[in-house]
C-alpha positions as CSV (number, residue, x, y, z in Angstrom):
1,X,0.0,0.0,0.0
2,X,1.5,3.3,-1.3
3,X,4.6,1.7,-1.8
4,X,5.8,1.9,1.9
5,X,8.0,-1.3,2.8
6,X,7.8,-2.8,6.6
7,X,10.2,-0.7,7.7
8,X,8.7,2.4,6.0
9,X,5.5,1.5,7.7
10,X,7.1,1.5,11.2
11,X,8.8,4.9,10.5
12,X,5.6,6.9,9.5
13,X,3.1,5.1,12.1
14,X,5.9,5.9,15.1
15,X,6.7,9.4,13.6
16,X,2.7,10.3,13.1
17,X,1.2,11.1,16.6
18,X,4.0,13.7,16.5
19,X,1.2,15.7,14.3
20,X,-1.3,16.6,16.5
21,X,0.6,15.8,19.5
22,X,1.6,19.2,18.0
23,X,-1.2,20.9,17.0
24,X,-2.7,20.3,20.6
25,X,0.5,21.7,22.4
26,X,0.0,24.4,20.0
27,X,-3.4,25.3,20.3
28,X,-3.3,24.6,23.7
29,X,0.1,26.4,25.1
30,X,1.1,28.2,22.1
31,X,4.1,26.3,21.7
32,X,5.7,22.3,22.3
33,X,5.5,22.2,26.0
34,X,8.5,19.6,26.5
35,X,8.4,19.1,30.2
36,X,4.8,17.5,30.1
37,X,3.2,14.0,28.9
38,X,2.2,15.6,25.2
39,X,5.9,16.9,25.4
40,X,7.4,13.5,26.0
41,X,4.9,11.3,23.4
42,X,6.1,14.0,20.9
43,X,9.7,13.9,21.9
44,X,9.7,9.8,21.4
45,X,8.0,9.4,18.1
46,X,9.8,12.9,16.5
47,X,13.1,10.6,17.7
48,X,11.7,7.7,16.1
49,X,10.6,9.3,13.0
50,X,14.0,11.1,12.8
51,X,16.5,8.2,13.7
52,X,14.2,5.5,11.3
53,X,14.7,8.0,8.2
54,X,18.3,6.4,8.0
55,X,16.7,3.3,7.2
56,X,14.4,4.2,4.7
57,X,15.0,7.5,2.9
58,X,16.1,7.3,-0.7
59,X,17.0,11.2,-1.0
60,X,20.1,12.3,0.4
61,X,18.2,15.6,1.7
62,X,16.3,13.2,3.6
63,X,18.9,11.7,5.7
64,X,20.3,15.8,6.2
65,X,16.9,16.1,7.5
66,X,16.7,13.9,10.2
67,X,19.6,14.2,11.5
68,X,19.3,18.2,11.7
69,X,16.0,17.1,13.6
70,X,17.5,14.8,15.9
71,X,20.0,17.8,17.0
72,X,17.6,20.5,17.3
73,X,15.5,18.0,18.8
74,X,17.7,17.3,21.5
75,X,19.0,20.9,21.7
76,X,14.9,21.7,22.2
77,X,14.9,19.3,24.9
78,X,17.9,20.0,26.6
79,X,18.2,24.1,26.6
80,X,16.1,24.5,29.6
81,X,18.5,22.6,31.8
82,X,21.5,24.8,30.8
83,X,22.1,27.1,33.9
84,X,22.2,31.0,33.2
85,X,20.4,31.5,30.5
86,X,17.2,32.5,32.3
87,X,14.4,33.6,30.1
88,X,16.1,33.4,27.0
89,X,16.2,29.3,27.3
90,X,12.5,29.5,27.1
91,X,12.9,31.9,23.7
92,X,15.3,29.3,22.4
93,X,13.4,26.1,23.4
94,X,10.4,27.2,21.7
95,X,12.4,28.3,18.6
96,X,13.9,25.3,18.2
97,X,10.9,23.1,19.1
98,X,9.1,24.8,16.7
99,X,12.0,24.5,13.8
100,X,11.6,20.5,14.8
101,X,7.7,20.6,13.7
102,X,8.7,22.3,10.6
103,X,11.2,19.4,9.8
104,X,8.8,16.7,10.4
105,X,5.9,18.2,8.2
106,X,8.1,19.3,5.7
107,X,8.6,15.7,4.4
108,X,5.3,14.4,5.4
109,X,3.8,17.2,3.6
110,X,6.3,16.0,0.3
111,X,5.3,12.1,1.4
112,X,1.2,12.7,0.9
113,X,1.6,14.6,-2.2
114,X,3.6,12.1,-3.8
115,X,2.0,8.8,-2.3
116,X,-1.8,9.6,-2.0
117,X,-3.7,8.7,-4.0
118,X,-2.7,5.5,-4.2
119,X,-1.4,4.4,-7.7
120,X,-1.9,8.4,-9.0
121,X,-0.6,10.7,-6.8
122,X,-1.2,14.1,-6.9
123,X,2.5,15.2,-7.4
124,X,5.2,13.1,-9.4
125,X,7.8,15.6,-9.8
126,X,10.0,16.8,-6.7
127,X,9.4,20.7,-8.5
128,X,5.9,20.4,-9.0
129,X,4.2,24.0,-8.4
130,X,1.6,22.1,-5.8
131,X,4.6,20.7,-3.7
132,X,6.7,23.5,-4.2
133,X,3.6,26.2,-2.8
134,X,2.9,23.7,-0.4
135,X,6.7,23.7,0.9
136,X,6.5,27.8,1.1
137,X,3.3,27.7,2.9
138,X,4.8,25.5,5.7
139,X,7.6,28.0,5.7
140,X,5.6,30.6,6.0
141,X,3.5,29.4,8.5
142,X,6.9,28.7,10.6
143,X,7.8,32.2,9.8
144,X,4.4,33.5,11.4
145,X,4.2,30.8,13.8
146,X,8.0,31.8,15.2
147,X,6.8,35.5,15.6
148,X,3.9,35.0,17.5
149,X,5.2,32.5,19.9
150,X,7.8,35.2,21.0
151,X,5.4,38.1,20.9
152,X,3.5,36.2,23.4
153,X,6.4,35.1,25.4
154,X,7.4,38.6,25.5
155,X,4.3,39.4,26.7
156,X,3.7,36.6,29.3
157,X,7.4,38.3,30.6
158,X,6.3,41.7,30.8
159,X,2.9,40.7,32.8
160,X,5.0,38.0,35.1
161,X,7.8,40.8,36.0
């Protein structure tokens, strides 16, 4: 089915409830909360995802990808527990964290076009226009995405101190 191997299959279904594992941290906090249950499902299967793309990726970007992922990942994770950095570790953890989202829906976002549906997929060509707009939109969206989250942790700061 869609030409995913074994493997393949274990990748995407242990990288997936990254996705709205996600969204709800998003929608809910405004940003991936990683010292919380949503933040450790979503640190687990993003690791899976990442480390698994080694395994089954035929494009070199891919295996660039993941492991950019896996050190941001781990950056995201582990900039709150660097000492003297105060408020600016939360700036940088949500940055980060953010960036990691952005990596995984990058190539999920290339993966659907290209696989669904099944037998005639929507894009065949790694420069289609539909990929290609789709691609920009996620980077915009990170773009926007990036600004609000610090306008708002600016202005949880101002209101706290």
């Amino acid at each position: 089915m869609f030409g995913i191997s074994s493997l393949g299959w274990v990748h995407t279904l242990g990288s997936l409830p990254a996705i709205p594992v996600a969204l709800y941290m998003f929608a809910r906090h405004g940003r991936i909360v990683p010292r919380s249950v949503p933040g450790a499902v979503y640190f687990v299967c993003m690791l899976v995802g990442a480390a698994t793309v080694f395994l089954v990726a035929h494009q070199p970007a891919s295996n660039v990808i993941g492991a950019v992922t896996i050190l941001i990942l781990l950056a995201g994770y582990g900039v709150g527990r660097v000492a003297g950095l105060g408020r600016a570790a939360r700036y940088i953890e949500t940055i980060l964290l953010s960036i990691s989202a952005f990596l995984l829906m990058v190539p999920t976002v290339s993966e659907i076009l290209r696989r669904v549906p099944d037998g005639h997929p929507l894009v065949t060509d790694l420069k289609s226009p539909l990929l290609l707009g789709a691609q920009g939109g996620l980077a915009v969206l990170l773009a926007v995405g990036l600004a609000a989250q610090i306008l708002h942790l600016a202005r949880r700061g101002r209101a706290a101190g």
